[in-house]
LOKOL-270109 format. One record per residue (C-alpha): z, x, y. Coordinates in steps of 0.001 Angstrom, whole numbers, padded with zeros to 6 digits, always signed. Example, Ala and Ser with C-alpha at 12.3 -4.5 7.8 and 13.67 -1.06 7.14 Angstrom:
2
+007800+012300-004500/+007140+013670-001060/
This chain:
274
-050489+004569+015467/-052688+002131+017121/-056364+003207+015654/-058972+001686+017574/-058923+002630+021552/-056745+000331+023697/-056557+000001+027469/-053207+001079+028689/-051849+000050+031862/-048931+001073+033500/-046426-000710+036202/-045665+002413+038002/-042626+001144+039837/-042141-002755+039255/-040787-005000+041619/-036852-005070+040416/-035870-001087+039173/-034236+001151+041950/-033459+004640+042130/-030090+003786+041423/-031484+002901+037352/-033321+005889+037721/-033270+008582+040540/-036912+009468+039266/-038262+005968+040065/-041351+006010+042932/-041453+003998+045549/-043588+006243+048620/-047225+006231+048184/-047420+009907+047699/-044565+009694+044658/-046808+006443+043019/-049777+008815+043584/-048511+011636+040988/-047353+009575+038574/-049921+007364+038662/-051912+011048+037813/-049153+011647+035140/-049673+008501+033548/-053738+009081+033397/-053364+012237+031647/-050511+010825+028951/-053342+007864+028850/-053096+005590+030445/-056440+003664+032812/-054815+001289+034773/-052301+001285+037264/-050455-002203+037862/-049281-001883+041209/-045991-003503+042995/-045137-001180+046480/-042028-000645+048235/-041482-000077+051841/-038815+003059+052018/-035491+001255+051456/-036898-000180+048493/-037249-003426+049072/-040424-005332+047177/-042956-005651+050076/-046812-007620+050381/-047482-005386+053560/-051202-004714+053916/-050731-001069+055135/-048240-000252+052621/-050459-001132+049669/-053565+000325+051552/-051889+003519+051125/-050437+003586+048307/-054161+002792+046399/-055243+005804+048635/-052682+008159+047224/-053118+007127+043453/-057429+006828+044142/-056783+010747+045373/-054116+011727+042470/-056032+009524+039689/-059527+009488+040385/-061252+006878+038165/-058065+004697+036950/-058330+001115+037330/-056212-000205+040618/-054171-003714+039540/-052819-005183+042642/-049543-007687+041997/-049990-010653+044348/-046557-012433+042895/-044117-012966+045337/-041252-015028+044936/-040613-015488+048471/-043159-014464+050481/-045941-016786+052436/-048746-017655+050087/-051111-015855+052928/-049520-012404+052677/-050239-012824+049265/-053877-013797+049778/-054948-011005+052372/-053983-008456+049300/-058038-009111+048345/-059266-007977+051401/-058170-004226+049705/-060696-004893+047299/-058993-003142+043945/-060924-003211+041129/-058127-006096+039651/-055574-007966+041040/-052908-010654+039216/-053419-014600+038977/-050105-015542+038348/-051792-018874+037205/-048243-021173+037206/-044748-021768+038320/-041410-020493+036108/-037998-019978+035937/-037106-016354+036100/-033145-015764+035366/-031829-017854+038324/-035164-017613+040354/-037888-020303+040383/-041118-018861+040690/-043319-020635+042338/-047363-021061+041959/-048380-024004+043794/-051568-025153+042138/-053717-025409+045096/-052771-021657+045776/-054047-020694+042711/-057333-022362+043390/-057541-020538+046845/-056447-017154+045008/-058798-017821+042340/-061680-018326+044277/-060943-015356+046710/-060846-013168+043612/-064283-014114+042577/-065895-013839+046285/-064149-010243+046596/-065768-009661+043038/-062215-008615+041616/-061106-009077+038115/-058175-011624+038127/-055979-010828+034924/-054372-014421+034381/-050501-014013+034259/-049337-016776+031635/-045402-016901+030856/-045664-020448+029114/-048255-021857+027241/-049032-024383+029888/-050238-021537+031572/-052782-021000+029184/-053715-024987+029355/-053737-024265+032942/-056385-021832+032637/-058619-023327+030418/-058853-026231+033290/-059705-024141+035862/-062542-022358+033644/-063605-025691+033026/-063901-026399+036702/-066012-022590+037478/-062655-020972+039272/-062354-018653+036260/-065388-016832+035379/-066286-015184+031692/-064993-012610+030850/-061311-013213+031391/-058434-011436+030733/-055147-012545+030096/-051484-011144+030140/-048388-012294+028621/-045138-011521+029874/-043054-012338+027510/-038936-012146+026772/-037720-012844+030152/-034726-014821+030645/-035916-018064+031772/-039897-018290+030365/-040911-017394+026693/-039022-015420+024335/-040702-012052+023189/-040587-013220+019431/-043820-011725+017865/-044342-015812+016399/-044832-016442+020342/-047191-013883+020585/-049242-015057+018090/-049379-018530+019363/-050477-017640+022281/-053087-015278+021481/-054895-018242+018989/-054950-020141+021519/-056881-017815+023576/-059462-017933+020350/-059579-022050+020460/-060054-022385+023991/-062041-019525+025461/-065011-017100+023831/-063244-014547+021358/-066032-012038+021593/-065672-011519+025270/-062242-012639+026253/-059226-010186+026287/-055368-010230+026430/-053247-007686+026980/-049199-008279+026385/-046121-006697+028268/-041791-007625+027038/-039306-007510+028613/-036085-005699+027531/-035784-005134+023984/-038891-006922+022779/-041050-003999+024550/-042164-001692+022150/-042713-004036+018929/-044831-006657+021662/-046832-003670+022959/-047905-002339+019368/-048430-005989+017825/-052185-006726+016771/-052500-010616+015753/-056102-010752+015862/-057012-006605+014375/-060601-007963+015192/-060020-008486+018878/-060142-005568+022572/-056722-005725+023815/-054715-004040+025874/-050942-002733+025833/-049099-002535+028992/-045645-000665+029605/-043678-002778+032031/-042079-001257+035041/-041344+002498+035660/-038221+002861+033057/-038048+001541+029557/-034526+001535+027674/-035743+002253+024092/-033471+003808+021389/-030517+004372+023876/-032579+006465+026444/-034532+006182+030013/-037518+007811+030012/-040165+008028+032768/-043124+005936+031905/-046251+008715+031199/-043736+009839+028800/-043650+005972+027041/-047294+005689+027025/-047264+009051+024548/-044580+007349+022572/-047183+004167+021642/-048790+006704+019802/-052585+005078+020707/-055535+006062+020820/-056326+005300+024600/-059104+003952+026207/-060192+005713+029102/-063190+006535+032001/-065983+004113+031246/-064109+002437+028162/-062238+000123+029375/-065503-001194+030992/-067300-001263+027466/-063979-003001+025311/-063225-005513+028155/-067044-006754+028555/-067033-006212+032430/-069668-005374+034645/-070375-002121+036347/-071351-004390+039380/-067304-004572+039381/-067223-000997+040671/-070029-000743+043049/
């Protein structure tokens, strides 16, 4: 059991799962919609959001994610909207014109990677563009970091005023290509969130792939510190079974943070939501 309250999000449907893993899995606005409302009332506050157009395929198209926010804002009134702006293939301006939505967060995948055979790429300049469209839209970047680099990476643009206090970082860790999901990496990576940036305001929040999932998500290096736990994608193989995920956020067993919490443990301003 995870004592003190923790802000869970949840990836309702991910950018690489098909109905073919799991004939459950929802891809139309109105399916993301109720279970973004089934994952509010397992516990769940935030909704990290990846949309499909209707064959399935990962898509950046403005209308699509328009509605799709509509359909989980009237489902899940009051859960935090996380927009994914990775792409591994799509122009950098598709990926830009997701802030003109205005969700309450969006990602900042802050560096390039090697996922499986893929090569993600995060041209530096975009980032710096992204970065600073974030902060004139007044939405909460949550810094993607897959390496430590990224972290490095980071801490220059805070430096420079592109990343403003308080920040929040994710790891992503145990995919085939980046870093493994050993709880040692963890650790690493969440001191060095302590040496470089403001440990009384600063958060982290931590997602695994594969097996790694549940003993990442339930980890606590620092007890002292807010973070987060975040259940990656819609379907979780866990103990030999698929389970849909407002169902895996009961299994963490915490004690969730929800409504105005998330605002209070994360340190952001109400001026966020206005």
């Amino acid at each position: 059991m995870l004592s003190s309250p923790v802000v869970i999000t949840c990836a309702l449907t991910g950018s690489g799962a098909k109905r073919s893993d799991h004939p459950g899995l929802p891809v139309p606005p109105k399916e993301q919609g109720a279970a973004a409302a089934e994952a509010l009332q397992a516990g769940a506050s935030v909704i990290h959001l990846h949309v499909r157009v209707d064959d399935e395929k990962p898509t950046l198209r403005l209308g699509r994610f328009r509605e799709a926010i509509q359909a989980i804002q009237e489902a899940a009134p009051g859960i935090i909207i996380e927009v994914s702006t990775g792409a591994f293939s799509d122009p950098f301006a598709d990926r830009l014109q997701l802030t003109s939505l205005q969700p309450e967060m969006a990602t900042l995948n802050i560096g390039s990677a090697n996922f499986f055979d893929l090569t993600y790429i995060n041209d530096p300049s975009d980032v710096r563009t992204l970065a600073q469209a974030l902060n004139q839209a007044q939405i909460i970047p949550k810094i993607e970091a897959v390496e430590v680099g990224h972290l490095e990476a980071a801490f220059r643009l805070h430096k420079q005023g592109l990343l403003l206090s308080p920040l929040h970082f994710h790891f992503a860790l145990g995919y085939p290509g980046p870093m493994s999901g050993r709880l040692s990496n963890l650790a690493y990576l969440a001191d060095l969130t302590v040496d470089y940036f403001n440990p009384k305001t600063d958060t982290w929040s931590v997602s695994g792939f594969g097996a790694c999932s549940l003993p990442l998500l339930c980890s606590r290096p620092h007890p002292g510190r807010a973070c987060t736990s975040r259940v990656r994608g819609r379907y979780l193989l866990y103990a030999g079974s698929i389970g849909p995920q407002a169902q895996l956020v009961g299994q963490l067993h915490a004690s969730p943070a929800i409504w105005d919490a998330p605002l209070r443990i994360l340190g952001w301003q109400e001026k966020y939501w206005v």
